[in-house]
DSSP file (Angstrom, degrees, kcal/mol; ACC not computed):
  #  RESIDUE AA STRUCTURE BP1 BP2  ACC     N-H-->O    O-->H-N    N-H-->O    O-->H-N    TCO  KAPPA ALPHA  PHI   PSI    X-CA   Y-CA   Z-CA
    1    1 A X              0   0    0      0, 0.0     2,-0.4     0, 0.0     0, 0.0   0.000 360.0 360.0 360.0 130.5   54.2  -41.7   55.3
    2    2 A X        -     0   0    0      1,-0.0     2,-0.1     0, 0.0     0, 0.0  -0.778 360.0 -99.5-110.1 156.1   50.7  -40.7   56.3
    3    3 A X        -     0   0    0     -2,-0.4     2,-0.3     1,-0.1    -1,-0.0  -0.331  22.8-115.7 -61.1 146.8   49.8  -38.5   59.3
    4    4 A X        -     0   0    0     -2,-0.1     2,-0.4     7,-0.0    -1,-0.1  -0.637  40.9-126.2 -95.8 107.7   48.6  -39.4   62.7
    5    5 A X        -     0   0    0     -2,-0.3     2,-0.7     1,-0.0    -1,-0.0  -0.798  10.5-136.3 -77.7 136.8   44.7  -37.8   62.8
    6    6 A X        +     0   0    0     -2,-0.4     3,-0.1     1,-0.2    -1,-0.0  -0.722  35.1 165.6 -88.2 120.6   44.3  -35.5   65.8
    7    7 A X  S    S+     0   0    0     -2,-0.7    -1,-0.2     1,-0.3     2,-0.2   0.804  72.8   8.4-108.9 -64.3   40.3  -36.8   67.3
    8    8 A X  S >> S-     0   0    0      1,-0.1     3,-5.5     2,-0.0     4,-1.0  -0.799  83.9 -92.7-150.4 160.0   41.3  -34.7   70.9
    9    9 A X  G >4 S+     0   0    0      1,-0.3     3,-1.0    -2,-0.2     5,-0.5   0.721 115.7  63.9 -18.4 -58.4   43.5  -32.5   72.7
   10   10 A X  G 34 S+     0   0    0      1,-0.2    -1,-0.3     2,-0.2     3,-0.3   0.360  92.3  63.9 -52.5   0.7   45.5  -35.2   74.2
   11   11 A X  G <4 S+     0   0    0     -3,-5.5    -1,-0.2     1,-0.2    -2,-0.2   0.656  99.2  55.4 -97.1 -23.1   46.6  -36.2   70.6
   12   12 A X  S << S-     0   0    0     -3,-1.0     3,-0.2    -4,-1.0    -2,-0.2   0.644 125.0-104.3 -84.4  17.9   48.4  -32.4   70.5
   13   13 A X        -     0   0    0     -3,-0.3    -3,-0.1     1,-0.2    -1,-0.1   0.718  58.9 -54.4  66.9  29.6   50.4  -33.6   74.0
   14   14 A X  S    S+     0   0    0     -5,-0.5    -1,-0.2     1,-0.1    -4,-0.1   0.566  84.1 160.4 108.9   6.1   49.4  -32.4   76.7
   15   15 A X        -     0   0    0     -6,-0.3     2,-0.4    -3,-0.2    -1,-0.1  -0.145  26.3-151.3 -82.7-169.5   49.7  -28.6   75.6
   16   16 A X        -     0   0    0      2,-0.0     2,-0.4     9,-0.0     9,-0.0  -0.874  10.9-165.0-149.1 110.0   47.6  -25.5   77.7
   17   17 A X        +     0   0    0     -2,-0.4     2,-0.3     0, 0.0     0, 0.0  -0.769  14.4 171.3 -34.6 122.9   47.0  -22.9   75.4
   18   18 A X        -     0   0    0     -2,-0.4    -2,-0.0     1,-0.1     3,-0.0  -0.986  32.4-169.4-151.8 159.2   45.8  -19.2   77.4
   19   19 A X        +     0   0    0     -2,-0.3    -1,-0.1     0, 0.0     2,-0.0   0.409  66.6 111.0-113.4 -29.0   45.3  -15.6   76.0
   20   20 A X        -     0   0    0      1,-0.1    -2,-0.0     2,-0.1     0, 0.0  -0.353  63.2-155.4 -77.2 164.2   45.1  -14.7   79.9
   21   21 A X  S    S+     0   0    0     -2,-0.0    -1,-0.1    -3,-0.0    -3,-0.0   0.237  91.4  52.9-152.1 -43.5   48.2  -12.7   80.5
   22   22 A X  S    S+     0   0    0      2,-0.0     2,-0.1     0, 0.0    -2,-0.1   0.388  77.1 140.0-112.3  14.7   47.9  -14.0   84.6
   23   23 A X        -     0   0    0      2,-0.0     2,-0.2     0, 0.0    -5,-0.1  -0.409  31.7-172.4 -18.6 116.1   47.6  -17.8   83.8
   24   24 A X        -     0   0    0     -2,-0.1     2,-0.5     3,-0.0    -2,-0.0  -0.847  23.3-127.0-118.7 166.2   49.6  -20.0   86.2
   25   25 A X        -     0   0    0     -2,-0.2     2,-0.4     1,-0.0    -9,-0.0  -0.944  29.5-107.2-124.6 154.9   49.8  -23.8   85.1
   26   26 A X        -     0   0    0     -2,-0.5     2,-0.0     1,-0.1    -1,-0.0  -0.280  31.5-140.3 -88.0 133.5   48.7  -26.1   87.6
   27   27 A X        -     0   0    0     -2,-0.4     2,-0.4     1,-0.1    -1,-0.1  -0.580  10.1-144.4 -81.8 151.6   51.5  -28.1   89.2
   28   28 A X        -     0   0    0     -2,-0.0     2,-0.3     3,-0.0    -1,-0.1  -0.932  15.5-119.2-122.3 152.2   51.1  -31.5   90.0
   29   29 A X        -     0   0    0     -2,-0.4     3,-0.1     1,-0.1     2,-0.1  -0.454  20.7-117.9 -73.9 131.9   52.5  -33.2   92.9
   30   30 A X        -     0   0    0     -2,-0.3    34,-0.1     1,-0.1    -1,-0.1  -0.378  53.1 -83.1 -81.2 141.4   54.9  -36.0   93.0
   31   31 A X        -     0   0    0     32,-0.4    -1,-0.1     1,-0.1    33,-0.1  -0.091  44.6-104.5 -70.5 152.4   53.5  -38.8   94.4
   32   32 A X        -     0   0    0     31,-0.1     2,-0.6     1,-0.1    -1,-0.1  -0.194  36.8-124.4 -63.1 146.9   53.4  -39.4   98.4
   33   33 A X        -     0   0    0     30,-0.1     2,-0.7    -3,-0.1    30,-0.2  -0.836  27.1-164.0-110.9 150.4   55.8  -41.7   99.5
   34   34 A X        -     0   0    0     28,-1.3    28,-0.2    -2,-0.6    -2,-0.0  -0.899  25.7-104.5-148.2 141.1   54.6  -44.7  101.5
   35   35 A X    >>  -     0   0    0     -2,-0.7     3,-4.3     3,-0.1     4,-0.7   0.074  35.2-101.2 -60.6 130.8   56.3  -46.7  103.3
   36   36 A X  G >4 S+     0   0    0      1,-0.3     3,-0.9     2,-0.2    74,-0.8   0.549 121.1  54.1 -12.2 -45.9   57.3  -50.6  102.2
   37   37 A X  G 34 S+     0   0    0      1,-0.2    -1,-0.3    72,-0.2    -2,-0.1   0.797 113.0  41.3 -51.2 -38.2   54.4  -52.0  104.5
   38   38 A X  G <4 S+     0   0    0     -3,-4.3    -1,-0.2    71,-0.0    -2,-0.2   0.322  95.7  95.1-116.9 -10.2   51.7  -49.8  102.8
   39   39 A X    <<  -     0   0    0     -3,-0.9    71,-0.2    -4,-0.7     2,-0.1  -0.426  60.4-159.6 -80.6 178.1   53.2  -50.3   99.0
   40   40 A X        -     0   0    0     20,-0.2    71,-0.2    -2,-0.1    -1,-0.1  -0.477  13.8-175.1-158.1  91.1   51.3  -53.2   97.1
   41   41 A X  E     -a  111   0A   0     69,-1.2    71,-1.6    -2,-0.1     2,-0.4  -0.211  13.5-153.2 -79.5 155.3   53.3  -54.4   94.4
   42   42 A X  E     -aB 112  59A   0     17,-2.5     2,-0.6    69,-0.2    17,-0.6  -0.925   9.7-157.4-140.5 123.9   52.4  -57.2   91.4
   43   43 A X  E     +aB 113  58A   0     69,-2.5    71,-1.4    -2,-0.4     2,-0.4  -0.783  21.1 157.7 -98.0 108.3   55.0  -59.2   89.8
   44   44 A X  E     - B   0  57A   0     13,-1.5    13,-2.8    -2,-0.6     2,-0.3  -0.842  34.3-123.1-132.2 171.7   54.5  -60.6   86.6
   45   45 A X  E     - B   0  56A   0     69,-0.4     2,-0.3    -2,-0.4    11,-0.2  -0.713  30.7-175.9 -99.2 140.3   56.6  -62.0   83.5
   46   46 A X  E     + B   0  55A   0      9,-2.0     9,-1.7    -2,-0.3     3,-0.0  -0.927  23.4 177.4-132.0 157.0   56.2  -60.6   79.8
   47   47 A X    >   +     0   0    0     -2,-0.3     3,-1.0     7,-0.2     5,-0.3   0.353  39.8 120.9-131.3 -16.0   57.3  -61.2   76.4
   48   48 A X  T 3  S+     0   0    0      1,-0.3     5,-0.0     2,-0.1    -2,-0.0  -0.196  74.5   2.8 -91.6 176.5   55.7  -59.1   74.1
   49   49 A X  T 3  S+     0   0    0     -2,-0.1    -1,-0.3    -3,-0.0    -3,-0.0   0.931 104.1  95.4  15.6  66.3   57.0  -56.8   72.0
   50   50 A X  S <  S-     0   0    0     -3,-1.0     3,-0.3     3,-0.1    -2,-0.1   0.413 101.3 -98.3-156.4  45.0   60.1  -57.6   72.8
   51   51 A X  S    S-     0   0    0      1,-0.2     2,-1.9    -4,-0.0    -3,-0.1   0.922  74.5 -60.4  48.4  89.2   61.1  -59.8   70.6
   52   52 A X  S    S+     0   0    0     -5,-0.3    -1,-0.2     1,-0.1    -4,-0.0  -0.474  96.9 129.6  82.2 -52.9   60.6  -62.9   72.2
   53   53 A X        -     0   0    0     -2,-1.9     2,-0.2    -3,-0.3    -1,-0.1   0.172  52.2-139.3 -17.4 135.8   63.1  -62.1   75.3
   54   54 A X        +     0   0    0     -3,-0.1    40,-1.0     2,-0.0     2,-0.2  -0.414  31.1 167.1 -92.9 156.0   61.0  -62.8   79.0
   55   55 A X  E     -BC  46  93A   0     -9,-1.7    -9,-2.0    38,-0.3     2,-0.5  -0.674  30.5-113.2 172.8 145.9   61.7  -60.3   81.4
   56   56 A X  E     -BC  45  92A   0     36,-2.2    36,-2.3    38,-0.4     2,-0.6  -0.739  22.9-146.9 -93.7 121.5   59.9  -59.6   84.7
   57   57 A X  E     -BC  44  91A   0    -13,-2.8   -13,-1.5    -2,-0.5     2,-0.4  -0.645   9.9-165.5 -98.5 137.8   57.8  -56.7   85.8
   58   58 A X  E     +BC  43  90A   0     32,-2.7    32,-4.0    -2,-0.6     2,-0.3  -0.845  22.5 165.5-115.1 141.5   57.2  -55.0   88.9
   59   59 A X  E     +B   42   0A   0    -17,-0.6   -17,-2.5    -2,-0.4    30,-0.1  -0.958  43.6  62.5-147.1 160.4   54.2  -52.5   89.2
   60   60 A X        +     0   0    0      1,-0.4   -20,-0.2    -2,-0.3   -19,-0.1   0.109  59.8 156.2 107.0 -40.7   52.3  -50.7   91.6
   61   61 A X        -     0   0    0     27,-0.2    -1,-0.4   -22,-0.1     2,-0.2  -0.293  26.6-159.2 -51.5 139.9   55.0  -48.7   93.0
   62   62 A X        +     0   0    0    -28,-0.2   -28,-1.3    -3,-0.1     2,-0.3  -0.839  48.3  54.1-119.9  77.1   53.9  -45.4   94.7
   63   63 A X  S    S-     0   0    0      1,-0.3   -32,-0.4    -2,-0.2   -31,-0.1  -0.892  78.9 -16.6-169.6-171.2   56.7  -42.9   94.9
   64   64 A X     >  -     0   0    0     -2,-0.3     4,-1.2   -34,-0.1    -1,-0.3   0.015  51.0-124.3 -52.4 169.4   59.5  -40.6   93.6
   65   65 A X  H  > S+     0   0    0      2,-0.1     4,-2.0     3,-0.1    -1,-0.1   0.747 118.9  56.7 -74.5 -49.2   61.0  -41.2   90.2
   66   66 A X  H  > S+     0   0    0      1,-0.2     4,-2.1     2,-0.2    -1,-0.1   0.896 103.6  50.1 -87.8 -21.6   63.9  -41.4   92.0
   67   67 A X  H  > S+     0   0    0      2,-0.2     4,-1.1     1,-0.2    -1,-0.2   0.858 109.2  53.0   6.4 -89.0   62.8  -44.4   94.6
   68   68 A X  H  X S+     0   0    0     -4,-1.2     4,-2.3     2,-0.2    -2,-0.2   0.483 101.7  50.7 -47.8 -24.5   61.8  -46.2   92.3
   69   69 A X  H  X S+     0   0    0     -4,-2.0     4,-1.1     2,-0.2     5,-0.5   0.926 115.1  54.0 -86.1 -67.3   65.4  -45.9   90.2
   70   70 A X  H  X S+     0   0    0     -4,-2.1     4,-2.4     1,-0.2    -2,-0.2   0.819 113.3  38.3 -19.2 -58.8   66.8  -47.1   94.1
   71   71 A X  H  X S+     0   0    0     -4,-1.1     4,-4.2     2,-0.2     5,-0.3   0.976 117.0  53.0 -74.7 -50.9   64.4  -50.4   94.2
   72   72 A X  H >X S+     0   0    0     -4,-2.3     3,-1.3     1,-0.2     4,-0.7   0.868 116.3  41.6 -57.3 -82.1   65.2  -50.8   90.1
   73   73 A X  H >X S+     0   0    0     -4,-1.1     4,-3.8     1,-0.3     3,-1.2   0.728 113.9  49.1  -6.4 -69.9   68.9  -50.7   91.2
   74   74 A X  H 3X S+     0   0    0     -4,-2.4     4,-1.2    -5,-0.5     5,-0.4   0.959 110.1  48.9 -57.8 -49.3   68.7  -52.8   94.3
   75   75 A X  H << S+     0   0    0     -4,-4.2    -1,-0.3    -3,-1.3    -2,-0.2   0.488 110.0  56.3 -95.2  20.1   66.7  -55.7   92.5
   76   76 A X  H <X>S+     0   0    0     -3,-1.2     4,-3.1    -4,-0.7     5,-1.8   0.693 112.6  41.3 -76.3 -45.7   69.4  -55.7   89.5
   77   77 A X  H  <5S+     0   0    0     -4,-3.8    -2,-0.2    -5,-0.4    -3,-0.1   0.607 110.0  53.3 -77.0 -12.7   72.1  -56.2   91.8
   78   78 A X  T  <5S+     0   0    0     -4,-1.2    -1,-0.2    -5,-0.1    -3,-0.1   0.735 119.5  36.3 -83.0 -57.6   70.5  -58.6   93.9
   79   79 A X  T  45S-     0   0    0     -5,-0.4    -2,-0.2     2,-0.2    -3,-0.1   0.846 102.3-123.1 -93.2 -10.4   69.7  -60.9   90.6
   80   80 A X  T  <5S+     0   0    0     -4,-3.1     2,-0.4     1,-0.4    -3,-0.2   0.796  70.8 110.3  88.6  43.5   72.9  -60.2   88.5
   81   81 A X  S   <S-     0   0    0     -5,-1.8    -1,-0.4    13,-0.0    -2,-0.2  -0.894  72.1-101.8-173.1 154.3   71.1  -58.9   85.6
   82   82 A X        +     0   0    0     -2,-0.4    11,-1.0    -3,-0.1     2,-0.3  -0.477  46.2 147.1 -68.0 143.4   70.2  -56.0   83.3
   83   83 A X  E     -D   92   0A   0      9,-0.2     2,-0.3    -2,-0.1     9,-0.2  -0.934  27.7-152.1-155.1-176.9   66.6  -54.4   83.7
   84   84 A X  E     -D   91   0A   0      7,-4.3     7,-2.0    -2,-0.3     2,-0.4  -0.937  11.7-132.3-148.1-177.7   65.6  -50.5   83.2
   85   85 A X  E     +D   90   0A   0     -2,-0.3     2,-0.3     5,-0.2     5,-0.2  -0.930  44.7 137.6-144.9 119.1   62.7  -48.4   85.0
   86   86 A X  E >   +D   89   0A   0      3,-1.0     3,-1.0    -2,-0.4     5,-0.1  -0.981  65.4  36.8-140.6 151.7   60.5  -46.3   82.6
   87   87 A X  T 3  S-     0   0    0      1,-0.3     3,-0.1    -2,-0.3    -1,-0.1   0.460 125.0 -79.5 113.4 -21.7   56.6  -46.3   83.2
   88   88 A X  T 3  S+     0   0    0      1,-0.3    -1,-0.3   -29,-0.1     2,-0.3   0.510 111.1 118.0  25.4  36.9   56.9  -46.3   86.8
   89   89 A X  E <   - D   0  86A   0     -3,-1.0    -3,-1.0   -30,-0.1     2,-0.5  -0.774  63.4-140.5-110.3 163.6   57.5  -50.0   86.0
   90   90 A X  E     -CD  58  85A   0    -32,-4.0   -32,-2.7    -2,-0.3     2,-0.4  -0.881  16.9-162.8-144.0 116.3   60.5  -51.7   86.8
   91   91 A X  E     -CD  57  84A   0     -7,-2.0    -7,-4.3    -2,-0.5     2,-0.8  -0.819   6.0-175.6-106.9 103.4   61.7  -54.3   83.9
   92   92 A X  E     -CD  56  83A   0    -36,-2.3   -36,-2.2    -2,-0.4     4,-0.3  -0.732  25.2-124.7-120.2 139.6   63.9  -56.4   85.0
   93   93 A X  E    S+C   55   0A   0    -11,-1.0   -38,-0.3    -2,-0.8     2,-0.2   0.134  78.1  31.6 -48.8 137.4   65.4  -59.0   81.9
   94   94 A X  S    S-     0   0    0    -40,-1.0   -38,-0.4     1,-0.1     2,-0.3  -0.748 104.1 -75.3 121.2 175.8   65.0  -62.9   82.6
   95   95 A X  S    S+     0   0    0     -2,-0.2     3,-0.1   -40,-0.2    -2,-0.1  -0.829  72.5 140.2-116.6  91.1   62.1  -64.8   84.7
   96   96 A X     >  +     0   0    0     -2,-0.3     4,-2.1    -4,-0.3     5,-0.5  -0.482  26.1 126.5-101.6  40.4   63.5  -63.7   88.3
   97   97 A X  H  > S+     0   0    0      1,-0.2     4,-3.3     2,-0.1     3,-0.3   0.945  75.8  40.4 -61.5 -61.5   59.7  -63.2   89.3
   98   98 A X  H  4 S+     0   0    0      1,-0.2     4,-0.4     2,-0.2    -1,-0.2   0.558 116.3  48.6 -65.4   4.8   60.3  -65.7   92.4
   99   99 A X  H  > S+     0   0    0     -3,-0.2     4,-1.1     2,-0.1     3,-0.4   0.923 113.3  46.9 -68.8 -54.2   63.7  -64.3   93.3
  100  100 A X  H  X S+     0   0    0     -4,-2.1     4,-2.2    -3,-0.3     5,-0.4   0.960 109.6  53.3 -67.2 -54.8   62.4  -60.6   93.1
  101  101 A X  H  X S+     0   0    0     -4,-3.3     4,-1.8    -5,-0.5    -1,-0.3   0.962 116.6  43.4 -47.3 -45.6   58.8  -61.5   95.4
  102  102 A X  H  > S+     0   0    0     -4,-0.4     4,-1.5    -3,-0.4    -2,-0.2   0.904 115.0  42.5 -83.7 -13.9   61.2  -62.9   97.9
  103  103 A X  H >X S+     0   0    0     -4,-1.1     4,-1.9    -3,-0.3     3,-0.9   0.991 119.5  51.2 -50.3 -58.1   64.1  -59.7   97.7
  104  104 A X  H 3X>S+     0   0    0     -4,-2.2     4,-0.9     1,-0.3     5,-0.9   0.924 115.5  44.0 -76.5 -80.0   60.6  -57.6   97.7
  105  105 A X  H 3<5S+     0   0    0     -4,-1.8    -1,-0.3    -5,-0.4    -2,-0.2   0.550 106.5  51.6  -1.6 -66.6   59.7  -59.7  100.9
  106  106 A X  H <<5S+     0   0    0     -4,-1.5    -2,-0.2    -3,-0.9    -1,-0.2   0.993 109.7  52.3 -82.9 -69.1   62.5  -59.6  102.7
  107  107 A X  H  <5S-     0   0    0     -4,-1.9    -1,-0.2     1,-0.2    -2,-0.2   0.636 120.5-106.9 -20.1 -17.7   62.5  -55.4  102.2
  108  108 A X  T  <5 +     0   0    0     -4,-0.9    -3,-0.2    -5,-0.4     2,-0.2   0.872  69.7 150.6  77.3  24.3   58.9  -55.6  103.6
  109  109 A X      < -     0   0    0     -5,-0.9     2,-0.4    -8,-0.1    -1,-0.2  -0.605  50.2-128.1 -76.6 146.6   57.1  -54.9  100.4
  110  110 A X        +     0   0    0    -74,-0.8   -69,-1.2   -71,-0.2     2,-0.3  -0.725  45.1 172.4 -72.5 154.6   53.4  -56.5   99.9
  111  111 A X  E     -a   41   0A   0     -2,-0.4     2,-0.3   -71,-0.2   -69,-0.2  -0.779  16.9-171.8-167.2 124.4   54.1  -58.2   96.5
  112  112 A X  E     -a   42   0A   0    -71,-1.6   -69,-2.5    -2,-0.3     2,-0.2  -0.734  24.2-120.0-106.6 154.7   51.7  -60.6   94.7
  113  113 A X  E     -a   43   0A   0     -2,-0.3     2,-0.5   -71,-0.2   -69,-0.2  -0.680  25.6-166.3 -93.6 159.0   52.4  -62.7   91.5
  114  114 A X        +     0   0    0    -71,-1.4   -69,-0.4    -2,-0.2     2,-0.1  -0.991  53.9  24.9-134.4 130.1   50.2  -62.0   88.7
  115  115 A X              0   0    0     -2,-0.5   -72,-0.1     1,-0.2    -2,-0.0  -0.302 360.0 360.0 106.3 143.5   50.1  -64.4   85.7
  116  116 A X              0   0    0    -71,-0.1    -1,-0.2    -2,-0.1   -72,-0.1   0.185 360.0 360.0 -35.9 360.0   51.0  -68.3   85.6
C-alpha cells in the first residue's frame, strides 16, 4: 500500500500548530440562517459513483447543520424514500427532482433545476 504525499498543510488536516502559550484558535461561525425566500437552492439528479443508482440532490442550502437535517427529513417523508444529508447536500435516492422543486416551492424556497 503506498502513502498519500503531503504537497501542503491542508494534506496534514486542518491542524494549527503554536509554541505561543496564549494562542486561542479562531472560531468559526455557523452559518446565518436565512429565511426560505432569501435561500437559492439547485436541484439536480446524479449517478456517479454510486453504482449506477440515480438519486437527487439539493444544494445551496444556507444554514444550521441541524436545518438542513429538518428540510432532509421533510423532503423524505414527503417522497416516501430513503436519502441522507452529508456535505451540506441533501441526497435524496430516486429521480424525485420534480416532486422535490414543487415540495421546495410550496415551502417558499427559490429552487432551480440544474441538469437535463
Amino acid at each position: 500500500m503506498s502513502k498519500k504525499k503531503l504537497n501542503s498543510l491542508e494534506d496534514l488536516g486542518g491542524f494549527v500548530f503554536s509554541t505561543n502559550d496564549n494562542f486561542e484558535f479562531e472560531k468559526t461561525e455557523e452559518p446565518a440562517f436565512l429565511h426560505p425566500k432569501q435561500q437559492h437552492l439547485a436541484a439536480l439528479f446524479s449517478n456517479k459513483g454510486r453504482g449506477g443508482k440515480t438519486v437527487t440532490v439539493i444544494t445551496g442550502f444556507v444554514g444550521s447543520e441541524e436545518d438542513l437535517k429538518t428540510l432532509g427529513k421533510l423532503l423524505k417523508t414527503k417522497c416516501g424514500v430513503g436519502g441522507s444529508v452529508k456535505d451540506n447536500e441533501i441526497i435524496i435516492q430516486g429521480n424525485y427532482r420534480d416532486k422535490i422543486m414543487e415540495i421546495l416551492k410550496n415551502e417558499g424556497y427559490n429552487i432551480k433545476r440544474v441538469g437535463g
